[in-house]
N, C-alpha and C positions, 0 to 999 in steps of 0.2 A: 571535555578536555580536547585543545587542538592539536593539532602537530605541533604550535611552537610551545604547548607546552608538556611535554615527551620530556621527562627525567633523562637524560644522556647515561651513557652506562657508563658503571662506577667504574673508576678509574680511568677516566677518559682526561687526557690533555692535551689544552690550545693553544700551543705558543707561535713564535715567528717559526718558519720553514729555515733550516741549516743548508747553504750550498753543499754541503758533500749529501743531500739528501732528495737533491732534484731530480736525479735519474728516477727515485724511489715514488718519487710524486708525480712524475711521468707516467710510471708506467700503471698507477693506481687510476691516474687521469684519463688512459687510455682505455685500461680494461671498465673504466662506468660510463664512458660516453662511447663505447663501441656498439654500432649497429641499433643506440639509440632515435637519434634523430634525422639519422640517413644512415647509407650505409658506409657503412666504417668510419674514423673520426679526424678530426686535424685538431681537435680541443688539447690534446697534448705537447702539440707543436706551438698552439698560439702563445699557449704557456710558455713553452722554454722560450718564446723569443719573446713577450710581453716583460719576463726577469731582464732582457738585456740592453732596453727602452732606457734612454737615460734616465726617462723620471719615475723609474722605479725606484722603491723605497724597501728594504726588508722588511719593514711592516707591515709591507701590505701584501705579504705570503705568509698565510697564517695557517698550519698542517694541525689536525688530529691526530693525537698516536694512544693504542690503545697494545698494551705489552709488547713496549717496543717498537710498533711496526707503523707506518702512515697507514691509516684508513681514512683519512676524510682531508680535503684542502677548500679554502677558500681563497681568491684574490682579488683584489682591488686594483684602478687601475685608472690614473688621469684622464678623464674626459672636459669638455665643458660643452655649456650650451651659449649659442651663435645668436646674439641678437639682431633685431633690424638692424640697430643703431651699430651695428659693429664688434659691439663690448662681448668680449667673452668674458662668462661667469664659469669660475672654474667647478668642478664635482667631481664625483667618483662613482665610477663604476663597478659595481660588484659579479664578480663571475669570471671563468667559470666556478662552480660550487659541486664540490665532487663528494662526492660517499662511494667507497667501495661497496658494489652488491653485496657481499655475503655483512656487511655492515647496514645496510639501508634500516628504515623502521626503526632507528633504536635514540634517534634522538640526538645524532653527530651531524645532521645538517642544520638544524635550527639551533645546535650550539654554534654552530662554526656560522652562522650570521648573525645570532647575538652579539659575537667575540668580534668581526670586523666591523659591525654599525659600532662598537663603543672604541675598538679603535680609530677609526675616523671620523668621530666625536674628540674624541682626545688632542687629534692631530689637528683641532681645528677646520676639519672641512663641512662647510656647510650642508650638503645636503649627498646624498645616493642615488644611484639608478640602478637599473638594471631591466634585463628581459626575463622574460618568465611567464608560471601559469598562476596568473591573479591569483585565483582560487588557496594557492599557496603562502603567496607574496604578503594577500591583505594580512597576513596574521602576526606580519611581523608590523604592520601596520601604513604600508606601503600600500601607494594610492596610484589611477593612471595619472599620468605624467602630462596628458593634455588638460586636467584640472589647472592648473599653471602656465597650459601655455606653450608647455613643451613639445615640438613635434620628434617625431623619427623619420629618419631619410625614407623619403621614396613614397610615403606615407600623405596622402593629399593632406592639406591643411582643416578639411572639411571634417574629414574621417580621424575618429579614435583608435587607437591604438591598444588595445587593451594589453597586450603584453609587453608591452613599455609603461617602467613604472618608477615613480619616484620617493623618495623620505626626508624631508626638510630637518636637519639635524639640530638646527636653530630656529625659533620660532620666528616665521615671514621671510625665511632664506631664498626660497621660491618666489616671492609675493612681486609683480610684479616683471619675471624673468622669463616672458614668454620667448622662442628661439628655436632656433635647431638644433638638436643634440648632434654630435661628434665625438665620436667613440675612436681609439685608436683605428687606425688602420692597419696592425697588425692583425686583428679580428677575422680580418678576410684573409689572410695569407693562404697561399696553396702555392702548387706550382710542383716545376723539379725539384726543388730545393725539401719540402714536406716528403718528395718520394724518399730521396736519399736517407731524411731523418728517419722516418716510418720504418727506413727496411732493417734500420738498428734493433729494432723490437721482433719479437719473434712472431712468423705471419699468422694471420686468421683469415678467416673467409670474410668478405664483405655481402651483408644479405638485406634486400631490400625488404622490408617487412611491412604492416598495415599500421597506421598510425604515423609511422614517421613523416618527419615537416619538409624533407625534400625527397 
């Protein structure tokens, strides 16, 4: 058995995320990416400003709530990839992808990526991306993303990219669409502007730890 195939725990529901329920998914976003992957996070801020993009869709905030309470979020999120020739081919971006710790292991992250690949099947978008640890990724069936052609910024053309990775939603969606991928640029946001949201939330210690990517 793999992780994506982990029975989710009963009584577990995927629907679109409610604007009176953002702060909720905030602060769930904050306390699973905190002092994960550096210290302290801005995955919660990229969030509340990723909802205010015009070409956000409510579909493509998709919360776990398990009695009553957010435990899990997924989103989606306009990207495309930049060809020679000019042509941008539009996708999506999947992430960030959150599970509350005391939630982790029980099978609400691989629902909550089942639930957005089929809704962005639905909505018509050809294909997904995202970053991540392969190791995890392959199992939803997501392949590296230089099979295709795809680069990631900064990323020589020469060199793969293993945690940049893609899902052709249609078959030969990719075929043909090698480029540069472009991801929002809200992605990177920081600044003053992150301080001020951050100090809304009640403070933690920021702790550099072993493993983390920065």
């Amino acid at each position: 058995m793999t992780v994506a195939d982990i029975t989710p725990i009963p009584g577990l529901t995927l629907r679109p995320e409610r604007p009176e329920e953002y702060r909720e998914t905030e602060e769930v976003t904050r306390e699973a990416f905190y002092n994960r992957y550096a210290p302290g996070t801005t995955t919660h801020y990229v969030l509340h400003l990723l909802r205010k993009d015009p070409a956000f869709e409510p579909w493509h905030s998709i919360v776990a709530e398990y009695d009553g309470a957010v435990i899990g979020h997924i989103l989606l999120s306009p990207a495309f990839i930049r060809r020679e020739s000019g042509e941008d081919v539009p996708v999506l971006t999947i992430g960030p992808v959150t599970v509350l710790p005391a939630a982790a292991l029980r099978g609400v992250g691989s629902a909550l990526m089942r639930e957005a690949m089929a809704r962005a099947r639905e909505h018509g978008a050809p294909a997904v991306v995202l970053t991540g640890n392969p190791a995890y990724y392959r199992r939803f069936g997501f392949v590296s993303a230089s099979r295709f052609g795809i680069r990631y910024p900064g990323v020589p053309a020469d060199r793969e990219a293993a945690f940049f990775m893609a899902y052709p939603l249609e078959d030969g969606a990719l075929d043909g669409c090698g480029g540069l991928y472009e991801a929002s640029p809200l992605f990177e946001a920081d600044g003053p502007e992150f301080d001020a949201f951050d100090a809304t939330f009640p403070p933690r210690r920021k702790l550099k730890l072993p493993g983390q990517l920065v």
